[in-house]
C-alpha positions, 0 to 999 in steps of 0.5 A, a space after each residue: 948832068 956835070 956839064 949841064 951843071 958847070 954851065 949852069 951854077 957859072 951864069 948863076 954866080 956871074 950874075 948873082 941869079 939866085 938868093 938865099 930861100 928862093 922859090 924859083 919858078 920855072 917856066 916849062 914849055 915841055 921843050 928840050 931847053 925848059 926840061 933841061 933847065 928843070 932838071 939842072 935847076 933842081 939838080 943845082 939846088 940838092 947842094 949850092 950854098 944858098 938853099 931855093 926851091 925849085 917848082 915847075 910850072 906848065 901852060 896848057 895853052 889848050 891844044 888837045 894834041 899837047 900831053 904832058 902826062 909822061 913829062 909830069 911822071 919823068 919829073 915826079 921820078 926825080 922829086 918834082 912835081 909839075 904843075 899844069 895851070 889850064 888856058 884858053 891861050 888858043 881859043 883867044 888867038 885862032 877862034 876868037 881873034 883869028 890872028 894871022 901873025 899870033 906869035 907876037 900876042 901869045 909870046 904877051 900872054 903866055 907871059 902874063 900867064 906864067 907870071 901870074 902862075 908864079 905868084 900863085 905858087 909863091 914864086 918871085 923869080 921866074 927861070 926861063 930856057 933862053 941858051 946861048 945860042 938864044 941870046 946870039 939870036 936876039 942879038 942879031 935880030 935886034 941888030 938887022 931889024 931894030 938896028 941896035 945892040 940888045 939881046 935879053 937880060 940874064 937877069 931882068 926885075 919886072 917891077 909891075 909884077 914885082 918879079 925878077 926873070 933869070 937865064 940860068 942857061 945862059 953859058 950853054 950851047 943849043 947842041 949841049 942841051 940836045 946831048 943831055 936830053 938824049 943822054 938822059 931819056 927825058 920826055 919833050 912835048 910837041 909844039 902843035 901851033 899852026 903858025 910853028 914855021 919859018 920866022 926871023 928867028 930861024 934865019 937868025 939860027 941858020 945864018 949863024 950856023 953857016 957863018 959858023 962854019 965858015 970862022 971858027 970860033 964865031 959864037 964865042 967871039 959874038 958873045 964876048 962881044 956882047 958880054 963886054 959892050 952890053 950894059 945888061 950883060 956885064 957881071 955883077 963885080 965889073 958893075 
């Protein structure tokens, strides 16, 4: 959990994610990357300087195969409770719109779903498992088929819901999540969704991995690269 934490509070300081009486929400998919980020966040918040809270949401998108009943006990154990908000986010795509291409609408909908969870529970910050290995991703995304330097915000205000998003994990390698949750016995859930296969993104990640391989040193120097060409992703001090 040390070095979980040390990535961790470095994105939240660099980018100023957190304030004084946060309630923070965080989005649990019941992945490894969400768990973790749950599990650090709350860890973070027994002694960072600025008191927050920290509460755990999970959608239920309506698959019967999805039970997060060893999750919600796993957290419950270290002093979270999980909240579990019911949808119909499967029915919508695969009964009634019988969406071939789903991913792009229920990405939409989980969103507007988790946002509207947060303000339920009296969250104004949502924290989101993004790594950085999700942040090199988006970026090469945006680059081969947008044909433009973007990746997502650490810290993005979304002023229709007056909601700010945060990407505490920012700093932290897909391979150090994988570490921590063998280390620490946390349970995951399955993702059953049909259309769970190959897509842009897992081209993204595979060629970043051979190029790896080949130049050591890459991600680092893509990420440097990024931090230091992207408006959105220069420090609070260098703005």
């Amino acid at each position: 959990m040390q070095k979980v934490l040390s990535y961790v509070r470095r994105a939240v300081d660099d980018y100023n994610m957190i304030s004084e009486g946060d309630r923070i929400c965080v989005g649990v998919s019941g992945g490894k990357d969400s768990v973790t980020l749950a599990l650090a966040l709350h860890a973070l918040s027994r002694f960072y300087p600025k008191k927050f809270e920290v509460v755990p949401i999970t959608l239920s998108l309506g698959y019967e195969e999805m039970d997060f009943t060893p999750l919600k006990s796993y957290f419950a154990e270290n002093g979270m409770d999980l909240i579990i908000k019911e949808t119909n986010i499967r029915e919508i795509l695969f009964d009634i719109r019988k969406e071939e291409n789903p991913c792009s609408l229920c990405a939409k909908l989980r969103r507007g779903a988790l946002h509207d969870a947060a303000l339920e529970a009296g969250c104004r910050k949502v924290a989101l498992g993004h790594h950085n290995d999700d942040a090199l991703e988006t970026f090469i995304l945006c680059l081969f088929y947008e044909g433009r330097l973007h990746s997502f915000s650490p810290v993005t205000y979304l002023d229709r819901k007056d909601i700010h998003v945060i990407r505490p994990m920012l700093y932290m390698q897909e391979q150090d999540v994988v570490g921590f949750i063998n280390r620490s016995g946390a349970p995951v859930v399955h993702n059953p969704c049909p259309a769970n296969g190959y897509t842009k993104r897992q081209y993204a990640k595979e060629l970043l991995s051979d190029l790896s391989r080949e130049n050591r040193g890459l991600k680092e120097r893509i990420f440097t690269a990024m931090t230091n060409g992207l408006d959105n992703y220069r420090k609070d001090e260098e703005k």
